[in-house]
PDBQT receptor file of N, H, CA, C and O in Angstrom, charges set to zero:
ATOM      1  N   UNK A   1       0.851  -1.177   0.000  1.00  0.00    +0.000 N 
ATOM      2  CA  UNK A   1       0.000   0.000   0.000  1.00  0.00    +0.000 C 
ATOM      3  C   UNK A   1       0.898   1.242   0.000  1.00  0.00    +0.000 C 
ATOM      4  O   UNK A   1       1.863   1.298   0.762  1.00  0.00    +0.000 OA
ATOM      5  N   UNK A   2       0.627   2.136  -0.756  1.00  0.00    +0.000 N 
ATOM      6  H   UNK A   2      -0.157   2.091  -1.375  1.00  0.00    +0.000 HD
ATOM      7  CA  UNK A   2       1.324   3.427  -1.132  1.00  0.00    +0.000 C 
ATOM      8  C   UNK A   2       0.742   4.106   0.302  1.00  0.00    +0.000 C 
ATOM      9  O   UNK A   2      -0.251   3.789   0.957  1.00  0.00    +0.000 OA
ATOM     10  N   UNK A   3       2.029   5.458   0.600  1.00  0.00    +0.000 N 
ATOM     11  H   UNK A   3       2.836   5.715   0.069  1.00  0.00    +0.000 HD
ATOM     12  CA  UNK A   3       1.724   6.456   1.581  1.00  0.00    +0.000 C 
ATOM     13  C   UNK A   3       0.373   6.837   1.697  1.00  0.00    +0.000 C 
ATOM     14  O   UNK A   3      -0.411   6.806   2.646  1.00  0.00    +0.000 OA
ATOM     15  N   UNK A   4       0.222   7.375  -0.029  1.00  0.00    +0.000 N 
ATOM     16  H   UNK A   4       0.859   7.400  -0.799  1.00  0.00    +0.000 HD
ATOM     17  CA  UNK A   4      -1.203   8.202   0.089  1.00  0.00    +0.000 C 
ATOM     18  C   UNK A   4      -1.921   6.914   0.064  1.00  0.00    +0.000 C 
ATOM     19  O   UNK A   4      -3.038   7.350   0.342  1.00  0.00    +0.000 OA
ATOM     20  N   UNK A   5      -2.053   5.910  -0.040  1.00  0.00    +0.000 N 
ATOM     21  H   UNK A   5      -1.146   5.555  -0.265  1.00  0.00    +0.000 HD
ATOM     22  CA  UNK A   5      -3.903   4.782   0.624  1.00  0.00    +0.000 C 
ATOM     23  C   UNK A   5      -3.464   5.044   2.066  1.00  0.00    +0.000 C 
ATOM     24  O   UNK A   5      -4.456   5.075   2.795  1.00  0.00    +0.000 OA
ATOM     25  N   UNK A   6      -2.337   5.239   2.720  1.00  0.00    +0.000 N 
ATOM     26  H   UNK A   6      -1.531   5.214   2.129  1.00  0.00    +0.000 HD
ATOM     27  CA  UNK A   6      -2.562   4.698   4.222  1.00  0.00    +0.000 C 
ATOM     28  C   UNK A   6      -2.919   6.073   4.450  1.00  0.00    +0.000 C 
ATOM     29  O   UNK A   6      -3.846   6.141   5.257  1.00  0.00    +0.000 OA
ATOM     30  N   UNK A   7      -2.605   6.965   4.121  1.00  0.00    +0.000 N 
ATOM     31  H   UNK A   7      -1.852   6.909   3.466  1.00  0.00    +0.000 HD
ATOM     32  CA  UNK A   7      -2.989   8.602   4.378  1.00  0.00    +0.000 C 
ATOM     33  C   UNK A   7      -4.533   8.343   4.358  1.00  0.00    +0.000 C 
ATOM     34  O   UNK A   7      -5.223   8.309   5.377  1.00  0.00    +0.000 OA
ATOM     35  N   UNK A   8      -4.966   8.176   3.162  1.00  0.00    +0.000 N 
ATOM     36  H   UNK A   8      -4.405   8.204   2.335  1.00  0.00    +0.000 HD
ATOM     37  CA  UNK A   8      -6.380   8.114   3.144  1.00  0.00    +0.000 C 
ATOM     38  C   UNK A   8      -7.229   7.171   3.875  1.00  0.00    +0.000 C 
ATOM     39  O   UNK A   8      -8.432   7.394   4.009  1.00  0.00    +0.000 OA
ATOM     40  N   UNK A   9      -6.565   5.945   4.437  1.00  0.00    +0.000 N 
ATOM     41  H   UNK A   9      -5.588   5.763   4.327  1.00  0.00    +0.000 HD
ATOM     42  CA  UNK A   9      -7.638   5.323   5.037  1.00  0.00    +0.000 C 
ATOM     43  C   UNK A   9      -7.104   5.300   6.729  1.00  0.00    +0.000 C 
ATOM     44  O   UNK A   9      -7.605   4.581   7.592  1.00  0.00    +0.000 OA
ATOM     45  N   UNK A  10      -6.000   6.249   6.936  1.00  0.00    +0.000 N 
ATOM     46  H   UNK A  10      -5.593   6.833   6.234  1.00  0.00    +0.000 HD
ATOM     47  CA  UNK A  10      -6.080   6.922   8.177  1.00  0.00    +0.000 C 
ATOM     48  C   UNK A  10      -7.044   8.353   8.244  1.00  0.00    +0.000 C 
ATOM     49  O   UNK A  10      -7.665   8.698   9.250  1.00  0.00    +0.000 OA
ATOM     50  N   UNK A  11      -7.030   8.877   7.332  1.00  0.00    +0.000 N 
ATOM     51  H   UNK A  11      -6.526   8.597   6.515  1.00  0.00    +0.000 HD
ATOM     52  CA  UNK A  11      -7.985   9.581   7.503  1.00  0.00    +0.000 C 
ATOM     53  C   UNK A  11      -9.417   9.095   7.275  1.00  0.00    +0.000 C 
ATOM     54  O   UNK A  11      -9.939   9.593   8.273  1.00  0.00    +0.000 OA
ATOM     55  N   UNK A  12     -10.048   8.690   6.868  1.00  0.00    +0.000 N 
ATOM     56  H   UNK A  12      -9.624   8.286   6.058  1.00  0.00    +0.000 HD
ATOM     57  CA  UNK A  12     -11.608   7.711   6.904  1.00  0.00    +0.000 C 
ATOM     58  C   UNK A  12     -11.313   7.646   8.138  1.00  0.00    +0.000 C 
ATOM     59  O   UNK A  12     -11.388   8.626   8.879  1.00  0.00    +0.000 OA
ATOM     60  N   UNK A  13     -10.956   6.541   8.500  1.00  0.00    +0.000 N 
ATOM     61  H   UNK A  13     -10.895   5.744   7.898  1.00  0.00    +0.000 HD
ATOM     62  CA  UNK A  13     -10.892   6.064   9.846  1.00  0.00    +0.000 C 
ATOM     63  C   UNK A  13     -11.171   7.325  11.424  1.00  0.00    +0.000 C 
ATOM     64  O   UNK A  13     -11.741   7.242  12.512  1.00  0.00    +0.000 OA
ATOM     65  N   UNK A  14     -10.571   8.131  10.855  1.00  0.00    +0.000 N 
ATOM     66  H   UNK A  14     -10.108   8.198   9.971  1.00  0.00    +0.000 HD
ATOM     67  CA  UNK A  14     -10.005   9.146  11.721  1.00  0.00    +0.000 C 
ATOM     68  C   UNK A  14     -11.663   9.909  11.657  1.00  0.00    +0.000 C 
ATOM     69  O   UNK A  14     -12.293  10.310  12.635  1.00  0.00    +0.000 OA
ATOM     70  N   UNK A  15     -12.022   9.947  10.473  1.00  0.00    +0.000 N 
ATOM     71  H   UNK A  15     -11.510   9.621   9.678  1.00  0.00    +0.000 HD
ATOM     72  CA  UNK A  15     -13.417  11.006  10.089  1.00  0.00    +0.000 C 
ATOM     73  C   UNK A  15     -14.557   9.342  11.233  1.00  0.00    +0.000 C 
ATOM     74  O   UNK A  15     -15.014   9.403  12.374  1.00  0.00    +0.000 OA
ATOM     75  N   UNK A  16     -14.592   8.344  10.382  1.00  0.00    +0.000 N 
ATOM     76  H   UNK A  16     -14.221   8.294   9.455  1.00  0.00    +0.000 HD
ATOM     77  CA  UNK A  16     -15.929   7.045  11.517  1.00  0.00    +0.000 C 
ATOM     78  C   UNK A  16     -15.680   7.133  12.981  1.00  0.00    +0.000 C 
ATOM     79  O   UNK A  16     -16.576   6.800  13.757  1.00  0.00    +0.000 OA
ATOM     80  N   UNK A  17     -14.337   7.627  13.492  1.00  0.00    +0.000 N 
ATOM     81  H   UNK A  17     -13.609   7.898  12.862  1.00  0.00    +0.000 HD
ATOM     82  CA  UNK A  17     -14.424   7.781  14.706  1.00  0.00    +0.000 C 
ATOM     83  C   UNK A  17     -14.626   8.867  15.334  1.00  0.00    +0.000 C 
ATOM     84  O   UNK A  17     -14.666   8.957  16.561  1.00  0.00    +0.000 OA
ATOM     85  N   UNK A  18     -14.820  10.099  14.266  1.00  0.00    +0.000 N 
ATOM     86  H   UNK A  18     -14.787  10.026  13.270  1.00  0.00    +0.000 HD
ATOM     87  CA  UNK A  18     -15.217  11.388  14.993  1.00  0.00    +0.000 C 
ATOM     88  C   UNK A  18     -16.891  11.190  14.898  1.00  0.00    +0.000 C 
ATOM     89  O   UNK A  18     -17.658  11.849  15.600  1.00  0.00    +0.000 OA
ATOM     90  N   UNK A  19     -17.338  10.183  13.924  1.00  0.00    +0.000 N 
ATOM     91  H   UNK A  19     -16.716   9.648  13.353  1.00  0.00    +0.000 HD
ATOM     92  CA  UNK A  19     -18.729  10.314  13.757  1.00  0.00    +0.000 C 
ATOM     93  C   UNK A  19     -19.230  10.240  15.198  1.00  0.00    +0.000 C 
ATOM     94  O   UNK A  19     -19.821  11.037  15.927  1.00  0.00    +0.000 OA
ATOM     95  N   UNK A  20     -18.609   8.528  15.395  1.00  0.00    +0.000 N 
ATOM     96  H   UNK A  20     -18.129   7.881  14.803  1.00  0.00    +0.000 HD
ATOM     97  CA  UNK A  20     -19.294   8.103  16.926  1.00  0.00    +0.000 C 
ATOM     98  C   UNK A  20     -19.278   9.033  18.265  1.00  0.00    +0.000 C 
ATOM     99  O   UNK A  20     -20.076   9.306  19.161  1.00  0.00    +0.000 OA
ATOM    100  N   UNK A  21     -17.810   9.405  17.885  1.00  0.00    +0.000 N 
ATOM    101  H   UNK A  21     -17.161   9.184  17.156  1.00  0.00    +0.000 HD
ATOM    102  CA  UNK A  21     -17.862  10.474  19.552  1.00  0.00    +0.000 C 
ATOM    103  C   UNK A  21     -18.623  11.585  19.114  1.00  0.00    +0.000 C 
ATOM    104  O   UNK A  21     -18.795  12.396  20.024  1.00  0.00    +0.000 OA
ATOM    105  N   UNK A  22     -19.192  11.933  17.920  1.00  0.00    +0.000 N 
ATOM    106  H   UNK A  22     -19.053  11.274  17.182  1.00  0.00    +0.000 HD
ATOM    107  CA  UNK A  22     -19.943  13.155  18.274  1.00  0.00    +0.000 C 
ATOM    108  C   UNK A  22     -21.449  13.040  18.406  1.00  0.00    +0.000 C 
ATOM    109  O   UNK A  22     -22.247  13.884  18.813  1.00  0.00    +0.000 OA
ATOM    110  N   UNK A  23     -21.709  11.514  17.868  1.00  0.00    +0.000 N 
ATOM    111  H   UNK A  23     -21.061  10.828  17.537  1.00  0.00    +0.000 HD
ATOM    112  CA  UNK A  23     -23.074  11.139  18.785  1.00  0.00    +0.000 C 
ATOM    113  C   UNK A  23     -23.106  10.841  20.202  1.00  0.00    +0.000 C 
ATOM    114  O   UNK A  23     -24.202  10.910  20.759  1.00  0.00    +0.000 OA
ATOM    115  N   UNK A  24     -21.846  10.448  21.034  1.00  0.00    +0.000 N 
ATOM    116  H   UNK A  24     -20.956  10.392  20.582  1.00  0.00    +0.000 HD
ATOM    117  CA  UNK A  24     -22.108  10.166  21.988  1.00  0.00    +0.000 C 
ATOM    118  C   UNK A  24     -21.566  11.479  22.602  1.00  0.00    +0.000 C 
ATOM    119  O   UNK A  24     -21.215  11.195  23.747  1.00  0.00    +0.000 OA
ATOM    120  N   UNK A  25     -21.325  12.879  22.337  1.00  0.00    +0.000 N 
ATOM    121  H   UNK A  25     -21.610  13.109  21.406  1.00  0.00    +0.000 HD
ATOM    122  CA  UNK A  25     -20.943  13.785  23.254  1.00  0.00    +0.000 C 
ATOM    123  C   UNK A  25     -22.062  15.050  22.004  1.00  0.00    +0.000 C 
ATOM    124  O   UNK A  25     -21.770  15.433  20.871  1.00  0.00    +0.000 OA
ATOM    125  N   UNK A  26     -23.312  15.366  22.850  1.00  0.00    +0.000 N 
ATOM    126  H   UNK A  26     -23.549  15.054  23.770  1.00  0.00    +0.000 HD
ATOM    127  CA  UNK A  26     -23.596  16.268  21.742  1.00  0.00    +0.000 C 
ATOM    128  C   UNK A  26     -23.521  17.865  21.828  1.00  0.00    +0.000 C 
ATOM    129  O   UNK A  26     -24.214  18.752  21.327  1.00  0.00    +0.000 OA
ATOM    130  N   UNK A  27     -22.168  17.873  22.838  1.00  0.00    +0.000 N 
ATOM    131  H   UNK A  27     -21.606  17.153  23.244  1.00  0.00    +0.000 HD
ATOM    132  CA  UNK A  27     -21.899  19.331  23.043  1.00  0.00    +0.000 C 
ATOM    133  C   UNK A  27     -20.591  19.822  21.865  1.00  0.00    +0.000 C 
ATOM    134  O   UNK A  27     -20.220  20.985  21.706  1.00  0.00    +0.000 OA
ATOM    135  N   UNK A  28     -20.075  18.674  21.169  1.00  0.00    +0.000 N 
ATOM    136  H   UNK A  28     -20.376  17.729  21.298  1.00  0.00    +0.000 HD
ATOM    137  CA  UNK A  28     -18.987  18.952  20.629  1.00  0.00    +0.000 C 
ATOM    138  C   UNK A  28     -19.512  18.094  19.021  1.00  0.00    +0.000 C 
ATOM    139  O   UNK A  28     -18.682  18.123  18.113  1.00  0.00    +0.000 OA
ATOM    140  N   UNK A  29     -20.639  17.495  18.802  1.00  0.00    +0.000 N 
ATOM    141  H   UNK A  29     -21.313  17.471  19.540  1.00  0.00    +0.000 HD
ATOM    142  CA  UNK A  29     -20.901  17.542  17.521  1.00  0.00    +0.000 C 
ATOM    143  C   UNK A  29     -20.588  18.194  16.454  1.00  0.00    +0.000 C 
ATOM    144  O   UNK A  29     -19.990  17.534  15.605  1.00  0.00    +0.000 OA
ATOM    145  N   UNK A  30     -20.879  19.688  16.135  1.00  0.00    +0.000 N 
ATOM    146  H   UNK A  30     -21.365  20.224  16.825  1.00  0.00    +0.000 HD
ATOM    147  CA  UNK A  30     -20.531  20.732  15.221  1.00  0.00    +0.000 C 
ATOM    148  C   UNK A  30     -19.143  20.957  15.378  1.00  0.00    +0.000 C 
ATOM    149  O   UNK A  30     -18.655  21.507  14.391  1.00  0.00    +0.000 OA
ATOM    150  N   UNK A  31     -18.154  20.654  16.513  1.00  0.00    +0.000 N 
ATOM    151  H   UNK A  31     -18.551  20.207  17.314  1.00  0.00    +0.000 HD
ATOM    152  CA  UNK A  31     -16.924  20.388  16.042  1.00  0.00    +0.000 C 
ATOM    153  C   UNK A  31     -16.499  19.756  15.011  1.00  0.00    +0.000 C 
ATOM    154  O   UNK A  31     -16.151  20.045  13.866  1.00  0.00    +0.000 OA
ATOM    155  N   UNK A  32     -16.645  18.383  15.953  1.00  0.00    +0.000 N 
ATOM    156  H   UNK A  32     -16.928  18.148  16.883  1.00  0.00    +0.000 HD
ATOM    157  CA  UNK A  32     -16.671  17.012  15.193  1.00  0.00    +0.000 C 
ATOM    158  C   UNK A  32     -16.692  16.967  13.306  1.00  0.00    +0.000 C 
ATOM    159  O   UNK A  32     -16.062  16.454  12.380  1.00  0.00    +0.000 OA
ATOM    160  N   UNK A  33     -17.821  17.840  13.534  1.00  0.00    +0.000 N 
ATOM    161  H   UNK A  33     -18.332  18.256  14.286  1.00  0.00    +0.000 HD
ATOM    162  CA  UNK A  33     -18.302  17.866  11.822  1.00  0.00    +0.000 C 
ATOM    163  C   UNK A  33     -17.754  18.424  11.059  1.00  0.00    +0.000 C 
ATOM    164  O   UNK A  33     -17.431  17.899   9.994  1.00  0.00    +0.000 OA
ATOM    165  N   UNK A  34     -17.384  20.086  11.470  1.00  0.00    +0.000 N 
ATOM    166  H   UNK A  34     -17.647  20.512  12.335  1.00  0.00    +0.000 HD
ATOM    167  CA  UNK A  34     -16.435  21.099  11.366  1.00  0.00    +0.000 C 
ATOM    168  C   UNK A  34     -14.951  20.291  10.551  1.00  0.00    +0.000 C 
ATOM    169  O   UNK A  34     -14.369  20.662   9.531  1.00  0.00    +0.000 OA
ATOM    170  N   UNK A  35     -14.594  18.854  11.618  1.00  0.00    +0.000 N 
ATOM    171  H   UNK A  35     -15.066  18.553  12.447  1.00  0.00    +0.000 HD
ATOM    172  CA  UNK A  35     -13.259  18.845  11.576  1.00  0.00    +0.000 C 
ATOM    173  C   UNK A  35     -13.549  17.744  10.711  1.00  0.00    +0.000 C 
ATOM    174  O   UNK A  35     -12.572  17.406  10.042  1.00  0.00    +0.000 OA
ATOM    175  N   UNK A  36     -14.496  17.142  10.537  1.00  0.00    +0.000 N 
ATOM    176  H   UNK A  36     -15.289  17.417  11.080  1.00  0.00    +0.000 HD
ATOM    177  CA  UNK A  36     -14.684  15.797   9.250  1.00  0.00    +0.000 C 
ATOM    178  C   UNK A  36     -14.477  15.879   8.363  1.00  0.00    +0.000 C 
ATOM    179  O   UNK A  36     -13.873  15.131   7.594  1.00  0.00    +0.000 OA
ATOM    180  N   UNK A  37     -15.307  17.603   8.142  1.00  0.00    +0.000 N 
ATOM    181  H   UNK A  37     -15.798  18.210   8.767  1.00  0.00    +0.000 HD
ATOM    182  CA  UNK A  37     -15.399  18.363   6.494  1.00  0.00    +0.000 C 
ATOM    183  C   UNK A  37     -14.005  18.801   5.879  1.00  0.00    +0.000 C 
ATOM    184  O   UNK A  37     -13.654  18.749   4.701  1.00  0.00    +0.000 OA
ATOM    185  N   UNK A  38     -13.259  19.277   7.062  1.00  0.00    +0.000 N 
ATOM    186  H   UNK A  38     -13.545  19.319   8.019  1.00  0.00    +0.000 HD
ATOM    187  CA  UNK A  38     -11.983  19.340   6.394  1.00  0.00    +0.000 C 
ATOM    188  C   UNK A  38     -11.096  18.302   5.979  1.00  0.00    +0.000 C 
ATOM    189  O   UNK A  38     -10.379  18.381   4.982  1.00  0.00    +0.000 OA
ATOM    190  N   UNK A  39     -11.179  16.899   7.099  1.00  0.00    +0.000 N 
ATOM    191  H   UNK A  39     -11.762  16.835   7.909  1.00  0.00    +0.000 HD
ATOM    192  CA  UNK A  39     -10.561  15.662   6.784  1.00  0.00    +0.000 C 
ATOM    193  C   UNK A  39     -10.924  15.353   5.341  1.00  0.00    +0.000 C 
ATOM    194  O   UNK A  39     -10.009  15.123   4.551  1.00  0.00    +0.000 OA
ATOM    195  N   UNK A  40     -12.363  15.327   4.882  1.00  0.00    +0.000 N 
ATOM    196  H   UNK A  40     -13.106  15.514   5.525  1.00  0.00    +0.000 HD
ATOM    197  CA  UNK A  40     -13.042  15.079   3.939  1.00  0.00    +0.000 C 
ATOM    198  C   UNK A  40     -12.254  15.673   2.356  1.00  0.00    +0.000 C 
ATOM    199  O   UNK A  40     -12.241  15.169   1.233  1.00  0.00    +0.000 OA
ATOM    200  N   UNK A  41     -11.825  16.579   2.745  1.00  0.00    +0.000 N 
ATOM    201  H   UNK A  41     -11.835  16.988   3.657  1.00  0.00    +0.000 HD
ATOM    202  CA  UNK A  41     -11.423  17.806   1.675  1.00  0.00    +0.000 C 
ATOM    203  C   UNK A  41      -9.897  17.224   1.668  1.00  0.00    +0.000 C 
ATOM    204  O   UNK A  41      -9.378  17.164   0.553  1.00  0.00    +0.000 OA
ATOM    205  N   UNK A  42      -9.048  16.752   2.880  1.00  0.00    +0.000 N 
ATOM    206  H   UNK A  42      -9.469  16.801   3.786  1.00  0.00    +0.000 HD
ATOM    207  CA  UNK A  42      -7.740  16.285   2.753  1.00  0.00    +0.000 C 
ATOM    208  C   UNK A  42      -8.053  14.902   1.971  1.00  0.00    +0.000 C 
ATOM    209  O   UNK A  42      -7.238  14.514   1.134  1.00  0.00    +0.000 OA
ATOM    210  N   UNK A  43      -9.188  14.178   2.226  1.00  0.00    +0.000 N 
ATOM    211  H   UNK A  43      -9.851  14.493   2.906  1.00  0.00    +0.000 HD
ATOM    212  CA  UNK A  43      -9.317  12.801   1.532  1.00  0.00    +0.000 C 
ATOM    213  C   UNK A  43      -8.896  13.102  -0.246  1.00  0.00    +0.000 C 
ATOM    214  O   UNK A  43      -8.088  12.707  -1.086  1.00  0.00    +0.000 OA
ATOM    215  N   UNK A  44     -10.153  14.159  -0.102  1.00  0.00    +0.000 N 
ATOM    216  H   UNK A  44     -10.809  14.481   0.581  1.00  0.00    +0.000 HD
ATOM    217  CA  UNK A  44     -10.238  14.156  -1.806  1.00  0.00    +0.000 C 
ATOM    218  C   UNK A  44      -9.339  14.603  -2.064  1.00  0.00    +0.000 C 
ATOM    219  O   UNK A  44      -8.996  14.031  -3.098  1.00  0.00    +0.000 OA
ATOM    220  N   UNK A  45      -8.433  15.511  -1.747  1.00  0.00    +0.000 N 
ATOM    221  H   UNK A  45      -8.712  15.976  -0.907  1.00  0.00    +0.000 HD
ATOM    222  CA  UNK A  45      -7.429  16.031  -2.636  1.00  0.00    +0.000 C 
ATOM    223  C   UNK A  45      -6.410  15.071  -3.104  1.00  0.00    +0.000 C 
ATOM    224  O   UNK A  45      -6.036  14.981  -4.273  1.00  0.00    +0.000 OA
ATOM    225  N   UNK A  46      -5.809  14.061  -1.700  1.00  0.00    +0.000 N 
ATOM    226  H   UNK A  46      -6.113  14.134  -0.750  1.00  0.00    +0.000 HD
ATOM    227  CA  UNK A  46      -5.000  12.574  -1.824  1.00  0.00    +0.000 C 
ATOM    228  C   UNK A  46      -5.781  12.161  -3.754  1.00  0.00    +0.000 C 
ATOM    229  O   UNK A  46      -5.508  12.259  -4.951  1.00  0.00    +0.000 OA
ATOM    230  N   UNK A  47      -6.706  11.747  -2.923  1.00  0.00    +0.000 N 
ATOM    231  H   UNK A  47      -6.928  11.667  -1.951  1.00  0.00    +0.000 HD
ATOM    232  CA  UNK A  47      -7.582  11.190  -4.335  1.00  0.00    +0.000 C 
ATOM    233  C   UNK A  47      -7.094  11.606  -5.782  1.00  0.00    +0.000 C 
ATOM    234  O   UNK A  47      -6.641  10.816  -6.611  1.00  0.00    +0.000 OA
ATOM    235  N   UNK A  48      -7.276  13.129  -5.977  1.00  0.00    +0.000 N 
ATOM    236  H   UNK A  48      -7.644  13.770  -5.304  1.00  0.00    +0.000 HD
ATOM    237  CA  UNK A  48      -7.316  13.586  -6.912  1.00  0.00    +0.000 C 
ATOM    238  C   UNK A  48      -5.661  13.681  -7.514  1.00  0.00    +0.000 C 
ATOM    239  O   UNK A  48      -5.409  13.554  -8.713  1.00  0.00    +0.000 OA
ATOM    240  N   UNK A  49      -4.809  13.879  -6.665  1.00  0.00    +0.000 N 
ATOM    241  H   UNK A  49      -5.013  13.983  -5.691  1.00  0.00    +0.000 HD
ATOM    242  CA  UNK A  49      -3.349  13.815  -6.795  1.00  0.00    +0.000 C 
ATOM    243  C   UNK A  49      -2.927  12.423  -6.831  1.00  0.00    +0.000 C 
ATOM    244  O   UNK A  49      -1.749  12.133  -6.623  1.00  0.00    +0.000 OA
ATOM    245  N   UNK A  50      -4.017  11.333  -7.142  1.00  0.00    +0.000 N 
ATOM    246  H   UNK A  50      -4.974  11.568  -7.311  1.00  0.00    +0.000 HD
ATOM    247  CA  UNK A  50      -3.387  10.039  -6.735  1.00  0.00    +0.000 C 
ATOM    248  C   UNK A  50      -2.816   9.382  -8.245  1.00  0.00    +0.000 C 
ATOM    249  O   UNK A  50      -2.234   8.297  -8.266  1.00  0.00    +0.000 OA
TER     250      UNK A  50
């Protein structure tokens, strides 16, 4: 597996586990989400440079 798959499926990973803690803490949800959307945006770019 190349850098960028482990980049990217450390980041997934990193985004399913912010999902759960921000259902189970719902004072820091809109963090959570805040910080997914950007993971999200580091995913795709890997992607697109891949």
């Amino acid at each position: 597996m190349s850098d960028k798959e482990l980049a990217i499926n450390a980041l997934t990973q990193m985004i399913k586990s912010n999902n759960e803690k921000a259902e189970k803490n719902r004072e820091l949800k809109d963090w959570f989400h805040n910080l997914n959307l950007d993971l999200m945006q580091a995913v795709e770019s890997l992607r697109k440079n891949a």
